[in-house]
Each structure stands twice: as C-alpha cells, then as structure tokens.
C-alpha positions in Angstrom: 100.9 261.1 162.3 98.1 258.8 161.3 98.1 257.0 158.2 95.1 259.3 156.5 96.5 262.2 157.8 100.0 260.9 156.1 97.3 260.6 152.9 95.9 263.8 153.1 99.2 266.1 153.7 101.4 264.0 150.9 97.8 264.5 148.0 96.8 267.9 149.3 98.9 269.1 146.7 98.4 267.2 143.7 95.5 264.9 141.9 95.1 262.0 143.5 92.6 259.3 144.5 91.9 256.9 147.5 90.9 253.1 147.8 89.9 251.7 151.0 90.9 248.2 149.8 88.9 246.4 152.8 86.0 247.3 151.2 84.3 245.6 148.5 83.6 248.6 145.9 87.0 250.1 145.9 88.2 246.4 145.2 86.0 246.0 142.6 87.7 248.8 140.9 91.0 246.8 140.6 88.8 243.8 138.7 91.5 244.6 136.1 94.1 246.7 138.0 96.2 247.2 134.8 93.7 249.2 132.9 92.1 251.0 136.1 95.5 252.2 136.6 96.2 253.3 133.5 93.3 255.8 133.5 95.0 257.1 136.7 97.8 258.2 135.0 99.1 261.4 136.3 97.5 261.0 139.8 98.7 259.9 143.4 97.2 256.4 143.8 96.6 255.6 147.4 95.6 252.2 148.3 94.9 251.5 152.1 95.3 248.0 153.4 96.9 247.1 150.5 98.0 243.9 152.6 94.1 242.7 151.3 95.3 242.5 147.7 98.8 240.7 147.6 98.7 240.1 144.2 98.7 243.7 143.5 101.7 244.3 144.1 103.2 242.3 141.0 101.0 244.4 138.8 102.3 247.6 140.5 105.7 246.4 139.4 105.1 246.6 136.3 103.0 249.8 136.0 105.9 251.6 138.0 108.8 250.3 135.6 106.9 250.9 132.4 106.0 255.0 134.0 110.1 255.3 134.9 111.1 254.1 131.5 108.4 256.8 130.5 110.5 259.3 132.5 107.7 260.0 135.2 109.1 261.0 139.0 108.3 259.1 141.8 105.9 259.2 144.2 102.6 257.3 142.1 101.5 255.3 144.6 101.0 255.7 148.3 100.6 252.2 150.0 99.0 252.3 153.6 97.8 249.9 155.9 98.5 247.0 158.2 100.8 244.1 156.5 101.8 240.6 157.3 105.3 239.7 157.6 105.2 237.3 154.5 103.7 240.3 152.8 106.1 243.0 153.9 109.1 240.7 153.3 107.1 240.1 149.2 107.3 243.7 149.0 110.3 244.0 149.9 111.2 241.3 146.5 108.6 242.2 144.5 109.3 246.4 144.9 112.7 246.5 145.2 114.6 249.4 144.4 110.9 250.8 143.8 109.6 252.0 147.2 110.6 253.4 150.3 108.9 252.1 153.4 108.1 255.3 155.9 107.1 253.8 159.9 104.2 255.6 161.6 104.3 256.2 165.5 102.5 257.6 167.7 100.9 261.7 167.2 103.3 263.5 168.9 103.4 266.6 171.1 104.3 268.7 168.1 101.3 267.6 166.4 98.3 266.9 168.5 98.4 270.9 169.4 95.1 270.4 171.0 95.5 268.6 173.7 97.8 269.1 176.9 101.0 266.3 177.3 99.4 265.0 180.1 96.0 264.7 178.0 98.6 263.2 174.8 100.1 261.1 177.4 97.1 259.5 179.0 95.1 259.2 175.1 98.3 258.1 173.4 98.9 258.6 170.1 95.9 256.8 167.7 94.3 259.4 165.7 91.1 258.8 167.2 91.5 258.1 170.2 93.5 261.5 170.6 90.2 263.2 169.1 88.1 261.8 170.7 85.3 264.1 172.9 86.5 263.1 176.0 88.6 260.2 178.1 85.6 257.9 178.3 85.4 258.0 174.6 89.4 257.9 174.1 89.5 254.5 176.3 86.3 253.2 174.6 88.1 253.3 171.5 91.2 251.8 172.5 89.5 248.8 174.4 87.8 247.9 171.1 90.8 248.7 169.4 92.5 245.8 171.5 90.0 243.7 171.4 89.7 244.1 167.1 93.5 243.9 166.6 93.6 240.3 169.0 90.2 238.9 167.6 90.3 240.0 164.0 93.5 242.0 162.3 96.3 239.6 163.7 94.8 236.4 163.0 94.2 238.1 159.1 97.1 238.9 159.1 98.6 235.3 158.9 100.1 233.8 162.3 97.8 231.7 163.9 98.2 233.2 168.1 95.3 232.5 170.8 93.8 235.7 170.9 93.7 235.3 175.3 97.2 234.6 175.1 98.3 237.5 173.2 96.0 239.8 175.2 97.7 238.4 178.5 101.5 238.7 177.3 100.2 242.3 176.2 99.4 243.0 179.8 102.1 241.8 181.0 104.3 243.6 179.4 102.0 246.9 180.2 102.2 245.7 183.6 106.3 245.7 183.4 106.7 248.4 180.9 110.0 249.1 180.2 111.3 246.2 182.4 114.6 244.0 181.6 113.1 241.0 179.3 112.4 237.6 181.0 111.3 235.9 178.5 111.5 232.6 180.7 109.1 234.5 183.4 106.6 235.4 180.9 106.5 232.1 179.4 106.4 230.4 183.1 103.1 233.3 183.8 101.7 232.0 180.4 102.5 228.4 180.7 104.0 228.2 177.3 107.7 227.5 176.1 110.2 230.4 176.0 110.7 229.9 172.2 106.7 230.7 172.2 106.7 233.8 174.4 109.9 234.8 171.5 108.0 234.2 168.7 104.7 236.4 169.7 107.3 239.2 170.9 108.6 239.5 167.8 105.1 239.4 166.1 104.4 242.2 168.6 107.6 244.3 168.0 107.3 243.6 163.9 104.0 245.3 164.4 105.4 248.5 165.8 102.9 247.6 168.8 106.3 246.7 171.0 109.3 248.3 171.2 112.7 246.5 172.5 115.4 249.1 173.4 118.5 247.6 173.1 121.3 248.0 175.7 124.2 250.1 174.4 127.3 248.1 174.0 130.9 249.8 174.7 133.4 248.9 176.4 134.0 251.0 179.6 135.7 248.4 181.8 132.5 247.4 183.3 130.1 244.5 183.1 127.0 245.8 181.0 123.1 244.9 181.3 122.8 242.7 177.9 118.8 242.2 178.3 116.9 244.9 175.8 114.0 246.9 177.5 110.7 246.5 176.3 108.1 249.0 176.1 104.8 248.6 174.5 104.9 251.3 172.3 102.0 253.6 172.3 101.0 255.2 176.2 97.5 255.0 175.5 97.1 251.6 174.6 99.3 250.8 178.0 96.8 252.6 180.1 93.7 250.7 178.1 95.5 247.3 179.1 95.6 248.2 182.5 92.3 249.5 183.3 93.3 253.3 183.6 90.5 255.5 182.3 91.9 259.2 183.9 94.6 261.5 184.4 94.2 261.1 188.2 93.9 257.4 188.1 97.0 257.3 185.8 98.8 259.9 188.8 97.8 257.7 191.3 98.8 254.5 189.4 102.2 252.2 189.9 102.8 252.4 186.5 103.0 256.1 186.4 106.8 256.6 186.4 107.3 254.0 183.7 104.4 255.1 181.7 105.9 258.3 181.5 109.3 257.1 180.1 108.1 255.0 178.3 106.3 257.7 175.9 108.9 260.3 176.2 111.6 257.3 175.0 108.7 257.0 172.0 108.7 260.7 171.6 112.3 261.3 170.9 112.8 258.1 169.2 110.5 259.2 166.5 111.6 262.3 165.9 115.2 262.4 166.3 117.3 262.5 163.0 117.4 259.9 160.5 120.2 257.2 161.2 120.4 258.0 164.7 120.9 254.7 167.0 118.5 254.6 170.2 119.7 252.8 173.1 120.1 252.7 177.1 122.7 252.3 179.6 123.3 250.0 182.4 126.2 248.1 184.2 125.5 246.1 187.1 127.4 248.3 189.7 124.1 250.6 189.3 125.4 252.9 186.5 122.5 253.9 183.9 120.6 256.4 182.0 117.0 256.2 180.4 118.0 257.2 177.0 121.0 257.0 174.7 121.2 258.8 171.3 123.8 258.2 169.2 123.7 261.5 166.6 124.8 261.6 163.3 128.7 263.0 163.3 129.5 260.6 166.3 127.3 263.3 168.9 125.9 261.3 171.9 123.2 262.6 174.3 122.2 261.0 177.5 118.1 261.7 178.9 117.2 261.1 182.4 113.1 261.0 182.2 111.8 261.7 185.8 108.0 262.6 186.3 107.9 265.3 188.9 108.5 268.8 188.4 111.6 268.8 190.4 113.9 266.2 189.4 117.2 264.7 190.5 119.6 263.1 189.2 120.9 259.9 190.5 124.2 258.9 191.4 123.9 256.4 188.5 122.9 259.5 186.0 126.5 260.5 187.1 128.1 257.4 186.9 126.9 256.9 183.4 128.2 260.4 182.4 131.4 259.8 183.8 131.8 256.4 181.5 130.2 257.9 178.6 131.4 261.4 177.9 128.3 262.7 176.2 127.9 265.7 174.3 124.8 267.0 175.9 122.4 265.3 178.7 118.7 266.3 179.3 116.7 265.6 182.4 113.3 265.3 180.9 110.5 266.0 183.8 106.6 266.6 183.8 106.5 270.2 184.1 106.9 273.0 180.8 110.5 275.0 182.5 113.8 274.8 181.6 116.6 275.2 183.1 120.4 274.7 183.6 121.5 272.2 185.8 125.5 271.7 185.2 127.6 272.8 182.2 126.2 269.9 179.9 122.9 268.7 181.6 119.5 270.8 181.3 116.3 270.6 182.6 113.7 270.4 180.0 110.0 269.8 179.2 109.2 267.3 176.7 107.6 269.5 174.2 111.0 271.7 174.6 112.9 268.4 174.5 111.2 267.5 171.1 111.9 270.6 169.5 115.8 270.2 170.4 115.6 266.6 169.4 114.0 267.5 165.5 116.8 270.3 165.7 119.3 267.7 166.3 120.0 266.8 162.0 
C-alpha cells in the first residue's frame, strides 16, 4: 500500500488534513506549529515528509502529551515520508512511548486487483508505476525514480554516497538477486573497501530498498549456510536496473527465476502475521528451501518458489523437510491451480498463497 493511499484509507473516516511538507506553502503553515496545531484540534494531522522539518517533532511532543493528559485517544497525527537514519533514530527519543512506526512494502497481489501477477510482477509494487497506462510508462517512471532517489533523496537525506557508486552496487545486486552476500566481491567489482560496500548495504537495507534474508539457524547436525541472502526489494525496480521493459523480455531474461522469488519472498513477508520470523535454509551438503516462516505458536512452513507451471521439488526441498519437520510446505509456481502434492506440501498460486499466508494469525 502506498503512503497516500495509507493517508486516504486511515482519514476517510474522520476530519483530517494534509501537509505536503516539501512544499513551501504547507511549511509556511507551521511558521508557528504550536498554534496552527492547536486550531487542528480534533482532526487527523498528516504531515508527509516530515523528515523536512526535524524540529517538528519536539513540538509534536508536547502537543501529544498535553492532548493525552486532556484524555484524547490516539491516532492525531499521521507521519509519512522518507526519513534519515539520524532522524528516525530522533524519533525514536524524541516520540517515545508516543508513536508506532508502520513499514510500507510493495502493493501486493491482494491489492493491485487490476492488474495480472505477471503484470504486478513485472511493474512492482510503487503506486504509480503499477497505474501507470502501460509498461513504457511503468518503466519510465521507475528509471527516473532511480535516477531521483541516487541524485536527489539520498544525498538529502544525510549520508554523503557517490551517486554512480550506489547506482552500480544497486545493479549488482539486481544482477545477483537473491544471491549469498560477497561483500568482498562487490567491493573488488566497485573498487572500494569491504567496510564501504557494508556501510551503503546497510543504507540500502535501512531504506526498505534491500532486503537481507537471514539464514535460519538450528541445530540439525549439519554445517549451515551463515551468509544472509539479499534481495533488492521491490520486482519492479529490479527489472528497471536491468534494462527489462516487458513481460516477454522479463520471460526470456536470466534473472527470471530469481526475479520471481524474490517478489513472492516480498509477498509473503509482508503479509504474514505480526511477529513471524522470515528466514531460509541451507547446509552445504545441498539441503535448502526458498522460504522459512516461523508462525506464531511455534508453526513453521517451508515455500519452494519455482516459476513454471509444473514444478518439482528437489531432492534438497526433501532434505530440508526431513531436518526440519515443518507444519505445512507450499510449492509456490507461476500458474493460478492448486493442488496436493504429499500429505503436508501443496501446490499453490501466489495470489492463493497470500490469502493462506494473511490467514495464518
């Protein structure tokens, strides 16, 4: 769900009113943001890219404990936007005990109803690159939105990273989506100390633009992968990076089979119950699975993602069952059917797959 749609569903509802703070008249309401608030009183508050008015955020402190000692609920302000580290770690100190912080991935198949997987798959999930009239448009979009996130929002947002640089580590990882990490072979590729190639990871991960899966960690009497995966987080963005424009580019495309896991792992991830743990599975005798999720109540599933409509499972799908004892196990493949194929393990579509997943709590 994008962050305005977020805005619109949580004040459909209820008064409320919006400040775009990246632009200069909605700032200029908050000249003196202690009395403009005051006149709010009784209305949502949504400030977007409140990352552009740090100070704020003291002030908001003390509007929010003066309201609760009022007796007023929660939910008076709706923060939105991009936000540095410093700034989320401030808010984090400065709101504490005051907010709850709420990620935003990807639109997922349960939401963008108007468009296919495949089409959802290809687009990713940015709000307007998913509407968007058609592919040329969609990948228009997400080229300028590279290009305006590595020229413009991450240097404003505080760490000081060669735009080039970051764009090639970006492709790289596209390139070796939801690969093992070498960090040392990145940094080699980019000619820059590991320690650097670590330090814009982490920018990249922190924000939500790179995902690093973790390897599960139990002891089954076997030696087990300790290097996380990384995927870059949202399909569309991938294909962008890579030059991949349609559906039968994408088809005909190396990447294809690690595309496609990568933004069914981002699928389930999101929608799976709160407190669930997402992992993956590998020891080095060649025993693995995709997708680990440890449920609430101590459940664990296992998902195999395959890409064709007829799928199979490895012998190192059943070697991982065999170590692991899950619950239930999915083999998640392009087509829409369902069906059985053991006692624990279906066959399933990923829109089917999400629905069992948000059923999961």
């Amino acid at each position: 769900m994008g962050k305005t749609t977020l805005a619109r569903a949580i004040a459909s509802d209820r008064p409320s009113v919006y400040l775009d703070l990246e632009r200069p008249s909605d700032r200029s309401r908050l000249a003196d943001p202690e009395y403009y608030l005051a006149g709010q009183r009784g209305r949502l508050v949504i400030l977007d890219e409140v990352h552009r008015v740090p100070a704020l955020l003291e002030v908001l402190r003390g509007v929010i404990d003066d309201r609760r000692a009022a007796g007023e609920r929660a939910g008076q302000f709706l923060l939105l936007g991009s936000a540095s580290l410093d700034l989320l770690r401030q808010t984090s100190e400065t709101l504490a005990g005051r907010l709850a912080f709420v990620e935003l991935g990807p639109l997922g198949v349960d939401e963008a109803t108007d468009l296919t997987v495949p089409s959802l798959w290809l687009r990713g999930g940015f709000p307007d690159s998913v509407t968007a009239a058609d592919d040329a448009a969609s990948v228009a979009w997400r080229q300028d939105f590279v290009r305006t996130y590595l020229e413009r929002d991450i240097p404003a947002l505080g760490p000081r990273v060669p735009a080039e640089t970051m764009r090639r580590l970006w492709t790289m990882l596209a390139h070796e989506q939801g690969g093992r990490l070498n960090a040392a072979g990145l940094a080699r590729s980019l000619a820059v100390h590991g320690s650097t190639v670590g330090r814009y990871l982490d920018l990249l991960v922190d924000l939500l633009l790179v995902r690093r899966l973790p390897p599960l960690q139990v002891y089954v009497g076997k030696r087990l992968v300790k290097s996380p995966k990384v995927f870059v987080r949202d399909s569309g963005i991938v294909h962008a990076l890579l030059g991949i424009t349609t559906h039968d580019e994408l088809l005909s495309h190396p990447i294809a089979g690690a595309s496609w896991e990568g933004f069914v792992v981002e699928q389930l991830i999101a929608r799976a119950p709160p407190l669930t743990v997402p992992t993956f599975y590998r020891t080095s005798g060649g025993a693995e699975v995709d997708l680990v999720l440890d449920l609430p109540g101590g459940r664990r599933w296992l998902v195999e993602v395959k890409l064709g409509l007829a799928p199979r499972r490895s012998r190192g799908f059943h070697e991982a069952v065999a170590d692991l004892d899950p619950e239930r196990c999915f083999v998640v493949h392009g087509g829409d059917d369902r069906w059985a194929m053991d006692e624990r393990t279906e066959a399933i579509g990923l829109a089917a797959m999400v629905e069992v997943v948000r059923g999961a709590g």
